[in-house]
C-alpha positions as a printed Julia matrix, in Angstrom:
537×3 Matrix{Float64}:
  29.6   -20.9    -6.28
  29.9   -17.55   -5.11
  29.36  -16.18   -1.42
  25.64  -15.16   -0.76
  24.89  -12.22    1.74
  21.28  -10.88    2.52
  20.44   -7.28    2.83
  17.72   -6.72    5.51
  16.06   -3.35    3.84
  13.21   -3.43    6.52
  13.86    0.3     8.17
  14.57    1.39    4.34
  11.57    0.08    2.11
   9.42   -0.49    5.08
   9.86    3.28    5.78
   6.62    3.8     2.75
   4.4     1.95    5.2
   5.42    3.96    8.41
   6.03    7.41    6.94
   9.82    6.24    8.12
   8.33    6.55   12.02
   9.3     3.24   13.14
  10.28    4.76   16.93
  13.84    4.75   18.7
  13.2     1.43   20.28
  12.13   -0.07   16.94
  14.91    0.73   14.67
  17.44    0.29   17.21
  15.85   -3.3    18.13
  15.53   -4.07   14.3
  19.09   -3.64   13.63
  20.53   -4.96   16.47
  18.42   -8.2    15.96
  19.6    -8.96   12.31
  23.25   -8.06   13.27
  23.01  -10.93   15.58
  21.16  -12.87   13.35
  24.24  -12.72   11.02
  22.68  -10.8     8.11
  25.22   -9.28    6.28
  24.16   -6.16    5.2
  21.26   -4.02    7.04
  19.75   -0.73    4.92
  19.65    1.56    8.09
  17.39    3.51    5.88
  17.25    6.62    4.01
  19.53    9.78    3.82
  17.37   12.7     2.84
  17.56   16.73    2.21
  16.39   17.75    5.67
  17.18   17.54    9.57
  16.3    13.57   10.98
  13.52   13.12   13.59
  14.03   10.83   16.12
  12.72    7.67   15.86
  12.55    8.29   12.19
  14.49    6.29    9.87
  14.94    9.13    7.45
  18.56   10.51    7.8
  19.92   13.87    6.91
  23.69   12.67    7.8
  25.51    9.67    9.37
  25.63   10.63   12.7
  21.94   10.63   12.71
  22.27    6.8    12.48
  24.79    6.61   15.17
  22.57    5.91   17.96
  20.38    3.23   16.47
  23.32    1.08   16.33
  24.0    -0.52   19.63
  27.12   -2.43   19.34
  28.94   -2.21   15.61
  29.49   -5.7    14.46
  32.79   -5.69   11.93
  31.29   -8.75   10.2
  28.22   -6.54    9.31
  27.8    -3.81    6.73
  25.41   -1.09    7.33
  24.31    0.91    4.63
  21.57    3.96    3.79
  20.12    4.6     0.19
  19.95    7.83   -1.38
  17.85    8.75   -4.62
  20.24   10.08   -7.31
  18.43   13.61   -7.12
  17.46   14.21   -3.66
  20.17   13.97   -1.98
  23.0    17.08   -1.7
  25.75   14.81   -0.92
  27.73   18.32   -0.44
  27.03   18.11    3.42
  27.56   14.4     3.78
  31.24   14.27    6.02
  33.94   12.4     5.69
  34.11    8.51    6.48
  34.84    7.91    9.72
  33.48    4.44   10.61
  31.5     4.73   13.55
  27.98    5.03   11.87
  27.23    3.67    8.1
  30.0     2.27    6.1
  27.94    2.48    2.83
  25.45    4.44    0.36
  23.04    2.5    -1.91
  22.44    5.13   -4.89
  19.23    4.59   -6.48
  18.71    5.9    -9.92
  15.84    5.15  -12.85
  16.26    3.8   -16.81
  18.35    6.33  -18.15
  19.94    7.59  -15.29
  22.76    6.2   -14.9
  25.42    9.22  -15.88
  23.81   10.82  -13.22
  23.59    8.38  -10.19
  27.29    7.51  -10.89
  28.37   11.34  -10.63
  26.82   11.83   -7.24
  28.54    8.21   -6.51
  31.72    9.42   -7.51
  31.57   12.16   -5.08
  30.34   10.07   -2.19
  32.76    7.35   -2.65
  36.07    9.84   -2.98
  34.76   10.69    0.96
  35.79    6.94    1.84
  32.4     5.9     1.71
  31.85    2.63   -0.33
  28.99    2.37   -3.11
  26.03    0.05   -4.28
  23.92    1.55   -7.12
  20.17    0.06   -7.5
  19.34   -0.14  -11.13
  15.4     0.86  -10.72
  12.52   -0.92  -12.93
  15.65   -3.02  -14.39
  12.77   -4.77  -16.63
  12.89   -1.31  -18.53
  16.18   -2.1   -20.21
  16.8    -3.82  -23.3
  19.77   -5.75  -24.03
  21.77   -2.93  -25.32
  20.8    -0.81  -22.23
  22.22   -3.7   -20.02
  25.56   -4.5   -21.9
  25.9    -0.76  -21.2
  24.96   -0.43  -17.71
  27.62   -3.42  -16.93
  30.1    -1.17  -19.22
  29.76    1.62  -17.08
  29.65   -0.08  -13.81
  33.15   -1.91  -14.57
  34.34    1.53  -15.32
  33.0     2.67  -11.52
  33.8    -0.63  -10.13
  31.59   -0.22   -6.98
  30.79   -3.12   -4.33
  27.55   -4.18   -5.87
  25.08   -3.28   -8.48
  21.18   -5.2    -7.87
  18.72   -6.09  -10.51
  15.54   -4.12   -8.81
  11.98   -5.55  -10.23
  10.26   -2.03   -8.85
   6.72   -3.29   -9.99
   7.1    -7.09   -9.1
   6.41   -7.83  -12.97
   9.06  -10.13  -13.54
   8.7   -14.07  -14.39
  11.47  -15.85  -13.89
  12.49  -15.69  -17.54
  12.51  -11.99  -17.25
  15.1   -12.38  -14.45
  16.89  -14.99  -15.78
  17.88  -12.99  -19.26
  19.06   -9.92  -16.9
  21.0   -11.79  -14.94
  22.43  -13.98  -17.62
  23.53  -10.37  -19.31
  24.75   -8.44  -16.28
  26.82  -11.85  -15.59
  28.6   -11.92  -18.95
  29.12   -8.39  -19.01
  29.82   -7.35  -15.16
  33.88   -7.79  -13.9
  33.98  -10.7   -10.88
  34.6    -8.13   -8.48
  31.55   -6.46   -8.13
  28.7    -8.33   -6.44
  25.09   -8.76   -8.28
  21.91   -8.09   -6.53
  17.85   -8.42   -6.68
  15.74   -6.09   -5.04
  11.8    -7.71   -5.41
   8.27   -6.65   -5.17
   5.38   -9.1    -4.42
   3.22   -7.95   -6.95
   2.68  -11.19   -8.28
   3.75  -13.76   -5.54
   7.16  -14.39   -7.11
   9.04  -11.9    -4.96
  10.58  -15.44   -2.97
  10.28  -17.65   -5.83
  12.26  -15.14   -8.02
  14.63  -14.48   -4.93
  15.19  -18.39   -4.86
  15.44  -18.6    -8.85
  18.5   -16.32   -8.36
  20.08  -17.39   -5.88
  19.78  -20.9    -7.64
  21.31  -19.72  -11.25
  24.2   -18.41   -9.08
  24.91  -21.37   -7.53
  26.81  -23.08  -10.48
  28.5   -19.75  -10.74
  31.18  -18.02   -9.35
  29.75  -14.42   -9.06
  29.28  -13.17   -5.32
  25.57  -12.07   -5.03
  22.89  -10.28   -2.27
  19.61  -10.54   -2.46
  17.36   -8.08   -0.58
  14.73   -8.89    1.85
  12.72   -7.67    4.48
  10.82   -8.67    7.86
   7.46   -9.98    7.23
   8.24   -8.75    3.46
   7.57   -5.21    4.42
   7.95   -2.62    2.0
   6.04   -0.37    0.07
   2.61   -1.67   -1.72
   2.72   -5.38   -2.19
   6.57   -5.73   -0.31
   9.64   -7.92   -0.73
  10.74  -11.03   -0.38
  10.67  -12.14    3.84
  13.56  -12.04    5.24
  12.71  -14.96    7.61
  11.81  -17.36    4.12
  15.54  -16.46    2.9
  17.07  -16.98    5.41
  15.67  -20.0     6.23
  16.05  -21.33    2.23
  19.73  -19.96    2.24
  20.55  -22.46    5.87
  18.72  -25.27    4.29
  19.59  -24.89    0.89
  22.93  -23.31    0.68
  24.28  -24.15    4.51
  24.27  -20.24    5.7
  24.52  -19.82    9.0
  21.5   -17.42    9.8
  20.45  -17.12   13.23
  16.54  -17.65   12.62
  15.74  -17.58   16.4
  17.35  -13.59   16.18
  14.73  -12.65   12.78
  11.88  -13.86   14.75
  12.35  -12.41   17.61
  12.51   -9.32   15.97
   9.17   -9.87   14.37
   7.92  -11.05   17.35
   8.76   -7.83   19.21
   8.68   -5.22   16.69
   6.91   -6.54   13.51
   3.54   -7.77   14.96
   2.6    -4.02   16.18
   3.15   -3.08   12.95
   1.27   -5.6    11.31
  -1.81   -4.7    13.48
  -1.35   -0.77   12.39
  -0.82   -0.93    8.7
  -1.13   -2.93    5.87
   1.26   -4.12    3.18
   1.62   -7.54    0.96
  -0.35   -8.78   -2.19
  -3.67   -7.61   -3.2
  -5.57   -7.86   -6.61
  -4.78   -4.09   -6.58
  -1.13   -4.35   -6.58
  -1.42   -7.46   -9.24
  -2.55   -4.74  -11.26
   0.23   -2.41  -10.72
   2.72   -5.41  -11.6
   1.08   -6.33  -14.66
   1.01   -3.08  -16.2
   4.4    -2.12  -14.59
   2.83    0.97  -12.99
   3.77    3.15  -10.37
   1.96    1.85   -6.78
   1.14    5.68   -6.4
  -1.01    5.54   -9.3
  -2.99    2.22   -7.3
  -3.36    4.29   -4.66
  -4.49    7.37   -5.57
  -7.38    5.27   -7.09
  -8.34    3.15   -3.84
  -8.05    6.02   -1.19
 -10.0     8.47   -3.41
 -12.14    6.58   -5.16
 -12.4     2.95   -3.83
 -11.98    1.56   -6.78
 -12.87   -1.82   -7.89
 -10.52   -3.89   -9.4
 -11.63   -4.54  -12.79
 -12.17   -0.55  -12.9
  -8.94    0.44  -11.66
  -7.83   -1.99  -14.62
  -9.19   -0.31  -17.51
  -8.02    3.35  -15.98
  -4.17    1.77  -15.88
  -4.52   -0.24  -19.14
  -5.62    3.45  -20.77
  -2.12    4.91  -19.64
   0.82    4.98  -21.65
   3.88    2.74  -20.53
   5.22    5.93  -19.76
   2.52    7.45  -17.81
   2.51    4.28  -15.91
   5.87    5.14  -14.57
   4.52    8.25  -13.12
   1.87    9.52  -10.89
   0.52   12.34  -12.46
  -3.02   12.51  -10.8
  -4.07   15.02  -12.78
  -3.98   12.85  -15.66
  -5.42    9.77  -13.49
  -8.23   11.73  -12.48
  -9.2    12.36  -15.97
  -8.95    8.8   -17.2
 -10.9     7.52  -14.31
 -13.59   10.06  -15.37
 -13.42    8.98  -18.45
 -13.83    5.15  -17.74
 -16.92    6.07  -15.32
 -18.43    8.59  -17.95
 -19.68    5.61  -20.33
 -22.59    7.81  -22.37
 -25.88    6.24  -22.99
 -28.81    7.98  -24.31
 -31.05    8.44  -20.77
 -33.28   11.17  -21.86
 -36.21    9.29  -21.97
 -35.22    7.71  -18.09
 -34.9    10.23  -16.91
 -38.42   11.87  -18.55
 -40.06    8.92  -17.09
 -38.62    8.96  -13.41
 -39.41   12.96  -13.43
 -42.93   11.53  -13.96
 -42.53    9.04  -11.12
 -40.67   10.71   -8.5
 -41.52   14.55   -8.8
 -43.52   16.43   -6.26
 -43.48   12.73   -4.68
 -41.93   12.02   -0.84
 -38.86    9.77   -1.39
 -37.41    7.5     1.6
 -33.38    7.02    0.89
 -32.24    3.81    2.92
 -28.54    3.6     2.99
 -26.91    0.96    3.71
 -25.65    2.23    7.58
 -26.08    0.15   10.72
 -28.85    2.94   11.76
 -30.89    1.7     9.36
 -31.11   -1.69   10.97
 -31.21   -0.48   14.62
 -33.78    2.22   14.2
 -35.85   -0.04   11.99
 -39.32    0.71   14.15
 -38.18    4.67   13.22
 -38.09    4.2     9.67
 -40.87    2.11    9.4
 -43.31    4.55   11.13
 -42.21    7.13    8.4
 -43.04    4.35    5.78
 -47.09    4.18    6.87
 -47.22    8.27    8.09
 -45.74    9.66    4.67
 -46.08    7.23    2.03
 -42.92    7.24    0.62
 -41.43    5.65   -2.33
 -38.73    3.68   -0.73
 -35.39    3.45   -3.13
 -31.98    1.5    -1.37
 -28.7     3.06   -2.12
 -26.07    0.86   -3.6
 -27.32   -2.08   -0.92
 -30.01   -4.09    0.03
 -31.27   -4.97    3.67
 -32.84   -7.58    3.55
 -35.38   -6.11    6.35
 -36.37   -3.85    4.18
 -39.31   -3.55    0.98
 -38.33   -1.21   -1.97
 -39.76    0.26   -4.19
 -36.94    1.05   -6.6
 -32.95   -0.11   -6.25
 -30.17    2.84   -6.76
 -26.66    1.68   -7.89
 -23.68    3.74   -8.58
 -20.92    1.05   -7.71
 -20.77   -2.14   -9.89
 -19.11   -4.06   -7.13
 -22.45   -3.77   -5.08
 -24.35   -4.3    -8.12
 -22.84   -7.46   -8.26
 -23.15   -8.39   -4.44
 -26.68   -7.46   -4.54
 -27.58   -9.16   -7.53
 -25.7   -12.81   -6.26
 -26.67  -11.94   -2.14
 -30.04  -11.32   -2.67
 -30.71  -12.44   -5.94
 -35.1   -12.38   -5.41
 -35.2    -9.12   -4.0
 -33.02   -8.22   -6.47
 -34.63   -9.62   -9.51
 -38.24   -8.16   -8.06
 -37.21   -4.73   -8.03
 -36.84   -2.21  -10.43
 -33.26   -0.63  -10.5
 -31.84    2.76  -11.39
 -28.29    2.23  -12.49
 -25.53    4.43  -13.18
 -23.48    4.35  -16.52
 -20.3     3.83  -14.8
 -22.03    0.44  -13.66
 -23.36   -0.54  -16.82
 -24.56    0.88  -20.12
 -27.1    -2.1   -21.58
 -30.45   -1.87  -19.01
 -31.67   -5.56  -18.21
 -35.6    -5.92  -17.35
 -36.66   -3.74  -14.69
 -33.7    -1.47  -15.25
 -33.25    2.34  -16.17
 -29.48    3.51  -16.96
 -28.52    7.3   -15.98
 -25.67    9.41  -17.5
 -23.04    9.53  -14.43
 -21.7    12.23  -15.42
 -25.55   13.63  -14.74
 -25.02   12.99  -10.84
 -21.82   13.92   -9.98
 -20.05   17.58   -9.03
 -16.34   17.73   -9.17
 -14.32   19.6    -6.6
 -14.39   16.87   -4.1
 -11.9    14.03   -4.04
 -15.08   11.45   -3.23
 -17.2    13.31   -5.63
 -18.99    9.69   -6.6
 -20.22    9.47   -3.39
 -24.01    6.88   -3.77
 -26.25    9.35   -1.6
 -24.84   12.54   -2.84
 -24.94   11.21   -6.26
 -29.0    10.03   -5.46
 -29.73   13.11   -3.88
 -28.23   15.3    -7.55
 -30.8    12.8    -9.08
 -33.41   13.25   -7.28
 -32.84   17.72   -7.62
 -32.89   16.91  -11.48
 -36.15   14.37  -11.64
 -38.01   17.69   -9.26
 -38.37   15.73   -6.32
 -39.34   17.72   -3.18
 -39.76   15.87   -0.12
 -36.79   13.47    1.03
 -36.33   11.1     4.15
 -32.87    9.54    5.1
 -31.7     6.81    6.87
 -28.66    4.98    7.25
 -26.06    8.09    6.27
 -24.5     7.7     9.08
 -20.84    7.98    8.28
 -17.7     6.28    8.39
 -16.31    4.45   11.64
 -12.69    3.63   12.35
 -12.76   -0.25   10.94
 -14.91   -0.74    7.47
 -16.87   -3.48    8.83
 -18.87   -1.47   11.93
 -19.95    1.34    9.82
 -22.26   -0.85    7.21
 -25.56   -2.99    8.62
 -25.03   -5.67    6.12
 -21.01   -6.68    7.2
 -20.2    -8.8     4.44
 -20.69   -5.5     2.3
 -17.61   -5.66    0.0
 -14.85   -3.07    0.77
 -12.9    -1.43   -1.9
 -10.16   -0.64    0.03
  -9.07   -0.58    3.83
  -6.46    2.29    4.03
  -8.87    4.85    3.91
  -8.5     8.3     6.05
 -12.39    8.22    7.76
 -12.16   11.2     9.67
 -10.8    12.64    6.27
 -13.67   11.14    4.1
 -16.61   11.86    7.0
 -15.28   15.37    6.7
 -15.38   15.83    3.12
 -18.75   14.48    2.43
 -20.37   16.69    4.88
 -19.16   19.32    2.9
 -20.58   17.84   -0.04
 -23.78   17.54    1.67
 -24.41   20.82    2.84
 -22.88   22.6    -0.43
 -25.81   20.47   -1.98
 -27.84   22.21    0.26
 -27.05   25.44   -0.13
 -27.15   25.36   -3.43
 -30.63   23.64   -4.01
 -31.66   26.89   -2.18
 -34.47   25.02   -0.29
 -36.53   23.85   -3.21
 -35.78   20.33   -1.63
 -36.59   19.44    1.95
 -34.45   17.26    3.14
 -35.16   15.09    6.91
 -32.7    12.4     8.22
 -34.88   10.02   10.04
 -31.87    8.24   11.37
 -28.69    9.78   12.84
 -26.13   10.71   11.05
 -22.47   12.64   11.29
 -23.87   14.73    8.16
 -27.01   16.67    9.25
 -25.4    19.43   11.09
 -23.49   22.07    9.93
């Protein structure tokens, strides 16, 4: 077989989770670890179009790297990526050997003229090249015979096989490699870059490194500490490491990785999240842009088999974009399911109008100023309605969904209170009413201009101005704490997603709130009987 070498692209991929702000100490520690861990190639980072920040692993030239590494080991290659078009390699120096010794150029399907000019430019300054063939799955066989053409024409150090939305099977991989091996000179080295979309980052990491060991092409596979990377991450550098001195008799200093996740990774782990989720399955399986995943989670905590529909109604193409103009629309467009609610909404007009309405949301206020809310209950004789939860402390008179995930929870957690009550249900949640139930248009209850438009009170509250109610009572609107979990009574409430901006969210519902104020012009009164971050202007 052919000699193996890992590339550690921790400070480089792992820059997504940080913002690149992984502190002097950090990226200094990082590389200095895995040097004397004896991993042969460490991604320093990225070189970018503007001046470096310290403790940033963003770059703007190689001297910027200079004093993250400690003591240059000879046996080690350190490396930065550029992207083929945001990069003006027209300022990058001459090679001089004290600081990187390589550029990784990154460049998409049908791309590749134009990441090998830039290369060609870079490389005639001494420095040498690796080119990362992004969403490699994207080419067909013709595209690959031709990419391994072009790259014997370049001869550069390396070219990697990059599965950019961990959607690969191991048959996927296999047929790349087997093509890129037939067709690529000995001389240059063949990489995989993975994504965990799927759990096969390490098993697809292993699968190659396997198929390469009755060959004799030299190989790298990349890898990162604690997998971390953007959206679902990499393979771990400690599993391949470990599989490549058990396996394959390396000679990888595993005391050296985990100290270095002992002393810099765990922080890390505490602050931000990265690794497989069902959201990131999704991205994988439709080979779509983790941008695209996010937008829908931080903006409109998405559910899973929602954010599923919205991606499957995306071209391939669009996939490979994040155009969240476009997003926004076909998330609109999966909530805005139209059912005839005329009549509904005729007979809750009848119900609820000129009535005094108690809102019970589901915040921990509602549960520890219980004795408060119930003395409004026997002073105003309210209709009582719960908002997209039910406390189990609590009587209703009516149930108010506009998120099918608690729907569901509501409907399995407290299935009698549940079955008892009559429910007013959003489209978006369902569009056939069940006994007891009376579906409303969403698009009835929203207002666009906000990013959490679909927000349950605001969206009760637009109903409640349309059915002519007059008199309304809060409690439990309290909003958002720091960790999901101490902002909701009931804390087995499901979360849609746990990278939300609070402060951010808080901030933008009160202005919701109080431009639903202002414009109702006073025809609805409005009292919070519980506190809440919203009530003041």
């Amino acid at each position: 077989m052919g000699n193996i070498e890992v590339l550690d692209c921790t400070l480089r991929d792992g820059a997504y989770i940080v913002d690149s702000k992984f502190g002097d100490g950090a990226i200094r520690g990082i590389i200095y670890k895995l040097q004397n861990a004896n991993v042969e190639v460490i991604e320093c980072g990225w070189l970018k179009d503007y001046d470096h920040e310290e403790g940033s692993s963003f770059y703007h030239l190689p001297e910027d790297v200079l004093p993250y590494i400690v003591e240059k080991k000879k046996e080690c290659t350190y490396v930065a990526m550029i992207d083929w078009n945001r990069y003006d390699d027209s300022v990058l120096p001459e090679y001089d050997g004290t600081s990187i010794d390589a550029i990784r150029v990154v460049f998409p399907h049908g791309k590749v003229k134009e990441g090998m000019e830039i290369a060609d430019r870079i490389r005639k300054k001494g420095y040498r090249i690796y080119f990362q063939a992004a969403n490699t799955l994207a080419y067909k066989e013709k595209d690959l015979k031709e990419l391994a053409e072009k790259m014997n024409k370049f001869k550069p150090e390396g070219l990697s096989i990059v599965d950019t939305f961990g959607a690969m099977y191991e048959e996927d991989l296999l047929r790349i490699a087997k093509i890129l091996d037939a067709g690529l000179e000995k001389e240059i080295r063949l990489g995989f870059h993975s994504h965990n979309n799927q759990q096969m980052a390490f098993a697809n990491s292993m699968t190659f490194v396997n198929y390469f060991s009755e060959k004799d092409r030299n190989i790298m596979v990349d890898a990162s500490l604690c997998g971390m990377g953007r959206g679902a991450g990499n393979t771990t550098t400690e599993l391949l490491t470990n599989f490549l001195n058990r396996k394959y008799h390396k000679n990888y200093n595993l005391d050296e990785v985990l100290d270095a996740i002992d002393t810099y990774m765990v922080s890390f782990q505490e602050k931000y999240k990265w690794g497989y989720s069902t959201e990131y399955f999704i991205a994988g399986t439709y080979c779509c842009h983790v941008n695209n995943i996010a937008y829908l989670l931080n903006n409109h905590r998405t559910s899973a088999k929602d954010m599923r529909n919205v991606i499957a109604s995306l071209s391939a193409e669009d996939r490979l974009k994040y155009d969240y103009g476009l997003l926004e629309e076909k998330y609109i467009e999966n909530q805005s399911r139209l059912v005839e609610d005329d009549e509904n909404v005729k007979q809750l007009t009848e119900i609820f109008a000129e009535k005094k309405i108690l809102l019970v949301a589901p915040g921990k206020s509602s549960v520890d100023s219980y004795e408060k809310v119930q003395t409004v209950l026997k002073e105003k004789n309210v209709i009582t309605i719960a908002v997209n939860a039910i406390l189990p402390d609590y009587k209703y008179d009516y149930l108010f969904f506009s998120n099918r995930v608690r729907y569901e929870y509501a409907k399995s957690a407290y299935a009698k209170e549940f079955d008892n009550t009559k429910r007013i249900v959003l489209s978006n949640v369902k569009t056939k009413a069940q006994e007891k139930e009376m579906i409303v248009n969403f698009n009835r209850v929203i207002k666009r201009g906000w990013e959490h438009f679909d927000n349950a009170v605001m969206c009760m509250l637009r109903l409640l101005e349309t059915i002519g109610a007059k008199e309304v009572y809060i409690a439990g609107f309290d909003g958002f704490k720091t960790a999901y979990n101490e902002s909701y009574a009931d804390e087995s409430l499901p979360t849609l997603s746990s990278d939300i901006d609070y402060a951010k969210l808080n901030k933008e519902i009160k202005d919701m709130y109080h431009d639903f104020v202002e414009t109702d012009a006073g025809k609805m009164n409005i009292m919070f009987v519980t506190r809440s971050y919203f009530e003041k202007v």
